[in-house]
N, C-alpha and C positions, 0 to 999 in steps of 0.2 A: 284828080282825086287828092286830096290835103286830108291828112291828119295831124291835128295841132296837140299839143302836150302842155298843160299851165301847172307851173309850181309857185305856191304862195312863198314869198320873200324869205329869202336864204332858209328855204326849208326842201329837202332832198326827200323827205320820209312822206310826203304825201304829195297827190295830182292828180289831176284832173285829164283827161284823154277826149279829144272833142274827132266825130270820123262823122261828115254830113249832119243828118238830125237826132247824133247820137250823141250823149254826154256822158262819161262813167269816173266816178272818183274812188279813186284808190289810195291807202295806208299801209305802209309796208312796215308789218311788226314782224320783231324778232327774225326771220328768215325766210320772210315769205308776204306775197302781195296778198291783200284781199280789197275785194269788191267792197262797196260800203252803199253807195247809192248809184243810181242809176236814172237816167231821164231822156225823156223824146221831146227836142223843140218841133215849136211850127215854125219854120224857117221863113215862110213868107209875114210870121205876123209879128211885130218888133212889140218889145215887152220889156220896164224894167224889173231886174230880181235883186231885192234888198239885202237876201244872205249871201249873191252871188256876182255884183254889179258886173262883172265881167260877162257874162251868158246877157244877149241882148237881143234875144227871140223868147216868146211864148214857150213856156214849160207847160208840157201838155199832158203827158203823164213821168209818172216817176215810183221807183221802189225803194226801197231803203229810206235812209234818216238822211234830209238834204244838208249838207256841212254850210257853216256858214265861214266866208273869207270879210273880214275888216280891214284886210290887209293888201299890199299891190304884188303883184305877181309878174313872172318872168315865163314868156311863151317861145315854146316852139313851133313853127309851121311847115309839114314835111310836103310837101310836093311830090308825087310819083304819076308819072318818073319828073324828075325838074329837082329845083333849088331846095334850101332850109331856109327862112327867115327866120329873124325871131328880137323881140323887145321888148316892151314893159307896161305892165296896166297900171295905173294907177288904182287907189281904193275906192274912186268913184266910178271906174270904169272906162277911162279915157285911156286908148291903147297909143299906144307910140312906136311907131316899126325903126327899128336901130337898124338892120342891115341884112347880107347875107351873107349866110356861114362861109369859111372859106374851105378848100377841100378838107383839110387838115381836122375842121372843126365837125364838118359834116360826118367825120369818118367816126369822130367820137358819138354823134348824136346828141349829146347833152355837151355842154363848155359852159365858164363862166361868163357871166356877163355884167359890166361893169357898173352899169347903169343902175343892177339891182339893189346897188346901198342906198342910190338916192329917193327912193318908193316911199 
């Protein structure tokens, strides 16, 4: 079971949360998260999405306003039980896996990563 977390380049106030064929993006204003959109891939059927090149299954349904990223983003991928990976998408969608967390950084959950200035 992986649950991944994407945040658009050096940005901490919003993300994306991906768990199986679920996708939910959240904006965290003033002191508190909310929900913004929400969507169901088809995992088995590969799709490109123009506001979201990172998401590369079929969007099947959805609620809310879908955000759109221009931008490359830096992921997390949680493993339970098991590792963190996590690296960088480019804005066309091209992921690139940098490594894996090391205890120190897992204990954080989120850490920097260095690679995200070059996005």
């Amino acid at each position: 079971m992986a649950y991944i977390r994407y945040f658009p380049k050096n940005q901490s106030n919003e993300f994306f949360e991906q768990h199986m064929d679920i996708v939910n993006y959240y904006r965290i204003i003033d002191t508190h998260v909310e929900l913004l959109w929400s969507a169901r891939l088809n995992l088995q059927q590969e799709a490109k999405n123009a506001n979201l090149a990172f998401l590369t299954n079929k969007i099947v349904e959805q609620s809310g306003k879908m955000p759109t990223i221009q931008k490359g983003l830096v992921y997390y991928n949680y493993s339970v039980p098991g590792s963190t990976t996590f690296g960088t998408i480019d804005k066309a969608g091209k992921k690139t896996r940098l490594g894996e967390a090391t205890e120190d950084q897992a204990k954080q959950m989120f850490f920097s990563i260095q690679e995200e200035e070059q996005l």
